[in-house]
N, C-alpha and C positions, 0 to 999 in steps of 0.2 A: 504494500500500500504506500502509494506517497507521503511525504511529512504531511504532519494532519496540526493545526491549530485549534486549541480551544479552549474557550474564556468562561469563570465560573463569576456570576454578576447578580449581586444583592443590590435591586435598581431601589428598591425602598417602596413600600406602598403609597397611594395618593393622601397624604394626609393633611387637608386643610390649617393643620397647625402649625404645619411646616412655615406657613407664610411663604415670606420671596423664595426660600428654597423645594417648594411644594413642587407635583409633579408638571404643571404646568408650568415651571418657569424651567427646568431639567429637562424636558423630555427631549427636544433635539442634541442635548448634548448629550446625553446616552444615547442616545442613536448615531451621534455623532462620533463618538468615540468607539464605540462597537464595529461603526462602519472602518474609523482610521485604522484599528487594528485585526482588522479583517478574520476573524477566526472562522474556521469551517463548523466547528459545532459551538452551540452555548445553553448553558444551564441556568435559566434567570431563575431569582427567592422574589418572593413579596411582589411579584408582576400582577395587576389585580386584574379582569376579564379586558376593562377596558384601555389599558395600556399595552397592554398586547396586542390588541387593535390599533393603536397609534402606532406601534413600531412594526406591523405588517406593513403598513402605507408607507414608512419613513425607510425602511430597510424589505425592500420589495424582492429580494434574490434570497429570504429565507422561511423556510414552513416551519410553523410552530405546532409541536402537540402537547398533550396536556391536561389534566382536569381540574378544578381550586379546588382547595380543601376543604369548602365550608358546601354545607348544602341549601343553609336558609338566610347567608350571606350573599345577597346580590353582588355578583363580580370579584368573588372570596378570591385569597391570594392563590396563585400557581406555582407550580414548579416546572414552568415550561423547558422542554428540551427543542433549541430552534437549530436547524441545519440548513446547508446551502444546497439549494433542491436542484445547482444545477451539476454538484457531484452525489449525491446521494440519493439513494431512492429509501422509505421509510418502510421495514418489511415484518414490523413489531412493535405495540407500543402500548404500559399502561400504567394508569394510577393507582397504588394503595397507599392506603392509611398506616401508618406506625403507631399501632393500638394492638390490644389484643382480639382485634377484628378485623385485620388487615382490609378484609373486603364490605367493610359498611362502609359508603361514604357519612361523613361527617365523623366518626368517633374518636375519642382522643384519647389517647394511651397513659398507663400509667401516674405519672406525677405532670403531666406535662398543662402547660394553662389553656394552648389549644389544641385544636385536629393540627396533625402534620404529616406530610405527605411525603411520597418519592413517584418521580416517574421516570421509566426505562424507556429507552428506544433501540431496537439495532437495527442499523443502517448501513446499508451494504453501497459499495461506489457501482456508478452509472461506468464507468470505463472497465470494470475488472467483474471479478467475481470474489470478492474479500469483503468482509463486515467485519464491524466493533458492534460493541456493546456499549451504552452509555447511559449509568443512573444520576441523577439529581434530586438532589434532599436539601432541605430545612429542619433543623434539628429545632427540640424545643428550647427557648432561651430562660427557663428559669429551672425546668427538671433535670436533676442527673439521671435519674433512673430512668428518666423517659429518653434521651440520649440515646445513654446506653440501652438499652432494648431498641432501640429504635431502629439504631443503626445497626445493630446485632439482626435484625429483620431485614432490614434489607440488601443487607449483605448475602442473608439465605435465600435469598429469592433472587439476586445475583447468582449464589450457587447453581440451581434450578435452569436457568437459561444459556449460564457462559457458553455449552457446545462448543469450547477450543479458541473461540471467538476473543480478538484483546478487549479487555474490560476497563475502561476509565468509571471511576467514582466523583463527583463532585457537586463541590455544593459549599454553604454555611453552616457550618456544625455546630455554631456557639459554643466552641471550646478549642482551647487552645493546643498546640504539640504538646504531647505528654497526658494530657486528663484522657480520662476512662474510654468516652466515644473515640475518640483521634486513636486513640492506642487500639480499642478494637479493630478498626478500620486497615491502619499499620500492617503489616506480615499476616494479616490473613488469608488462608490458605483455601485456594478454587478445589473443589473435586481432584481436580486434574494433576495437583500437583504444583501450580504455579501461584504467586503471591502476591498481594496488593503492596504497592510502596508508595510513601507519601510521594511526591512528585518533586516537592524539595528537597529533600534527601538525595536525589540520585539523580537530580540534573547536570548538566555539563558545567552549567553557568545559571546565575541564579540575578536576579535584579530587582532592584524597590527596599522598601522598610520591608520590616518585618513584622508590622501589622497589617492588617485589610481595613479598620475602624476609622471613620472620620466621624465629626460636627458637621459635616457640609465643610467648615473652613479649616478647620485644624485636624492634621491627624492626631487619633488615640493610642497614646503607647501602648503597648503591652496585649491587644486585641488580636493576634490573627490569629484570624478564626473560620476564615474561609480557605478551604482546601480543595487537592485534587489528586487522585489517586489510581494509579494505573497498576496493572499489570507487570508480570515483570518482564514479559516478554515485547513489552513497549519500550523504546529507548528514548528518554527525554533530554532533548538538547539544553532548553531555556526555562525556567519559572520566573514571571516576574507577578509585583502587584505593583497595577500602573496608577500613580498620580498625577496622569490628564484631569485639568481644569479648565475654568473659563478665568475670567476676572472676577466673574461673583464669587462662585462656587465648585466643588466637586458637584463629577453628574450625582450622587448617593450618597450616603453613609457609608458604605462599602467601597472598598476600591475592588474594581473587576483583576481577576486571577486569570492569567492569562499564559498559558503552556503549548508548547514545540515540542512536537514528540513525531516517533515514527513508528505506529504499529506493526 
C-alpha cells in the first residue's frame, strides 16, 4: 500500500458558550487546516450531525460514516471516520457503544457521564486490492473504569475483524501515556500474533509539544491525550500534533494528531 496519512481531530462540539471561539467562527479553519495537511483518513471527537455537514460542502473529496452517540440528542456528537473517496472505497462500517450493551444505541457504560462510542471502517484502495482497518473513539472524560473497559471493548471487537488487515487505532482517550486506557491500548496483542504500538513510540521523527490540549489561545501543559495507534506491521515515519492557527484562535481545543505511516 502506498504511504497513507492520517489525522486524529477533536474539532470541539458547537457550543454557544464558546463565544468568538464557537463553531461558527472555527469552522473554515478546521476545514482549513484539514485540507493544508491533506490526510487520506480522519477520525473526528465531538463533530455534532451538523458540522459534519458543513465540512462535507467545505472538504468535498471526502465520505464520512458514522452514527452520534446520543439517541434523543438532536445532532448528538460522532465519531466520524472521513476518507478520501477518491482512493478508497468503504467495504465495512459500524457504531457501538462502550457500555455493557455495546449494541443499544444511547447507553452509557460503567462510571462514565455519557454514551461513548467507536466507529470502524475498512477501507480497501481503489488502485490495488489491500485494506486497513480503522477504529475511532472518544473515551469518557471523567471515568477511569469507563476508559478502561471501554477501550478494553473495542479493542475486542478490533480482535473480531482484523482478518490480517493493518489496524490503526485512534482517537481522544482522555488520558495521558502511561494511565490505564493508553497502556491497555499499548502492546496489545491481535489474534494473529501482531501488536498495537503507540505511534509515538516508534516513529522515525516525531514533531509538536507534547500535549494535544488548548484554551482556543494557549496551549495546556501536560494534556496529550489524543492518540494513535497502529499495528506493528505498519511502519511510521512522522507523528506530529500540529499548532496551525489563525490570529484569533486554534481551529479546537484539540490540536489535530497527525501521522505518516506505511501499511
Amino acid at each position: 500500500m502506498d504511504p497513507l496519512r492520517v489525522m486524529s481531530f477533536n474539532v470541539r462540539f458547537d457550543s454557544a458558550g464558546d463565544g468568538l471561539d464557537s463553531w461558527v467562527h472555527r469552522r473554515r479553519l478546521v476545514a482549513d487546516t484539514i485540507r493544508y495537511h491533506d490526510p487520506d483518513l480522519i477520525g473526528l471527537q465531538e463533530a455534532q450531525a451538523h458540522q459534519i455537514r458543513e465540512l462535507e460542502v467545505l472538504l468535498p473529496d471526502y465520505e464520512w460514516v458514522g452514527d452520534p452517540r446520543d439517541t434523543v440528542e438532536a445532532g448528538g456528537e460522532f465519531t466520524a471516520v472521513g476518507y478520501r473517496e477518491g482512493r478508497f472505497d468503504c467495504r465495512g462500517t459500524e457504531t457501538f457503544w462502550l457500555s455493557e450493551t455495546p449494541d443499544r444505541p444511547g447507553s452509557v457504560g460503567w462510571d462514565a457521564k455519557h454514551p461513548r462510542v467507536a466507529t470502524w471502517a475498512r477501507l480497501r484502495e481503489r488502485a490495488g486490492d489491500e485494506a486497513i482497518l480503522y477504529l475511532n473513539t472518544h473515551l469518557d472524560h471523567e471515568g477511569e473504569r469507563a476508559r478502561r473497559r471501554g477501550i478494553a471493548l473495542a479493542l475486542s471487537r478490533m480482535d473480531e475483524l482484523a482478518r490480517g488487515d493493518p489496524v490503526l487505532v485512534g482517537g481522544d482517550f482522555n488520558c495521558v501515556a502511561g494511565d490505564p486506557a493508553h497502556e491497555r491500548a499499548a502492546g496489545h496483542a491481535l489474534p494473529d500474533g501482531r501488536e498495537l504500538r503507540d505511534a509515538r513510540s516508534v516513529a522515525d521523527f516525531r514533531h509538536g509539544p507534547s500535549t494535544t490540549r488548548t484554551d482556543f489561545h494557549d496551549l495546556i501543559p501536560g494534556m496529550g491525550i489524543d492518540h494513535v495507534f497502529v499495528s506493528d506491521d505498519v511502519q511510521v515515519r512522522s507523528r506530529a500534533a500540529v499548532t496551525d492557527r489563525d490570529d484569533d484562535h486554534f481551529a479546537s481545543d484539540h490540536l489535530p494528531v497527525v501521522v505518516d505511516c506505511r501499511p
